[in-house]
C-alpha positions in Angstrom: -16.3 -10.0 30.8 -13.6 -11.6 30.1 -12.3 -14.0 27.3 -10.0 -17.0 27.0 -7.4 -17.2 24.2 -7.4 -20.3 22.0 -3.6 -22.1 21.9 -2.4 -21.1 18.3 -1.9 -24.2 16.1 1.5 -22.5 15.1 4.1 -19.6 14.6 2.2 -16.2 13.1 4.0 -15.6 9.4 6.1 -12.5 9.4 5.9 -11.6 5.9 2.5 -11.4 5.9 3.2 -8.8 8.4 6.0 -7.2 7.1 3.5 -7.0 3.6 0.8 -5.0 5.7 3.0 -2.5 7.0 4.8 -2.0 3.7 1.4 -1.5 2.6 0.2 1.0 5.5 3.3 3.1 5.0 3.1 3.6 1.4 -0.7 4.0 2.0 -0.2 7.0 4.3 2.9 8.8 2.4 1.2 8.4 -0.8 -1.9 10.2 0.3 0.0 12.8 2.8 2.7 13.5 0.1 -0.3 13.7 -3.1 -2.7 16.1 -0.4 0.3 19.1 -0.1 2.2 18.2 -3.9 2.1 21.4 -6.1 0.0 20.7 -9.3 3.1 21.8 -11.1 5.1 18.8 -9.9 2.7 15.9 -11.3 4.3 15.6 -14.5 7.0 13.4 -15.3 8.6 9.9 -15.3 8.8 9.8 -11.7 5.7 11.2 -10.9 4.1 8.3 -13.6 5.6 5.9 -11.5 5.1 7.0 -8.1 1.3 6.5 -9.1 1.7 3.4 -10.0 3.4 2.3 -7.4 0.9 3.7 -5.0 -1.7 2.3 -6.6 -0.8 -1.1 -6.0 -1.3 -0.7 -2.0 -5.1 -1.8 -2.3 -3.2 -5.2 -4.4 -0.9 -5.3 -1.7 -4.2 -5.3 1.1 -6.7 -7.6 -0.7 -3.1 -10.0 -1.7 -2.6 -10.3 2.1 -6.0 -10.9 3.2 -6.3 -13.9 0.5 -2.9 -15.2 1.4 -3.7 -14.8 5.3 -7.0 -16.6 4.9 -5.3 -19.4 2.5 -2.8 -20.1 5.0 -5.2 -20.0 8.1 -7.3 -22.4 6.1 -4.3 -24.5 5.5 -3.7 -25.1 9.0 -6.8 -27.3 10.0 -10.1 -27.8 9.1 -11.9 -26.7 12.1 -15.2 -25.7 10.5 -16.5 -22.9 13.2 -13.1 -21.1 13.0 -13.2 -21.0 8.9 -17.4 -19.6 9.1 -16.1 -17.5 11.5 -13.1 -16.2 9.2 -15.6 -15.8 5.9 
């Protein structure tokens, strides 16, 4: 089987990237650093913040899939790619 690759109407956007992996890292050190911290260190300033700040990795996800789907939709209106995108 074998597929061919459509000719991309432009250059990828590398903060969009950069955003995801932001988002992947702090994703996987949030839950591997809350899975072996001793109950005694969740209290605190920095811990209250830490949370926060790892709970905005799903914003940082669904932010990135909006903007990526804005900007594809930007590009052109070629109605099969944008059903095929929702």
């Amino acid at each position: 089987m074998t597929t061919t690759a459509k000719s991309a109407p432009g250059a990828r956007f590398v903060f969009l990237d950069v955003l995801r992996l932001i988002a992947a890292v702090q994703m996987i050190q949030g839950h591997s650093v809350a899975s072996v911290l001793a109950p005694a260190y969740c209290v605190g300033l920095s811990y209250s913040v830490w949370t926060f700040v790892r709970g905005l990795t799903s914003v940082i996800f669904l932010v990135t899939a909006g903007l990526s789907f804005v900007l594809a939709e930007a590009r052109g209106n070629d109605h099969a790619a944008v059903r095929a995108r929702v």
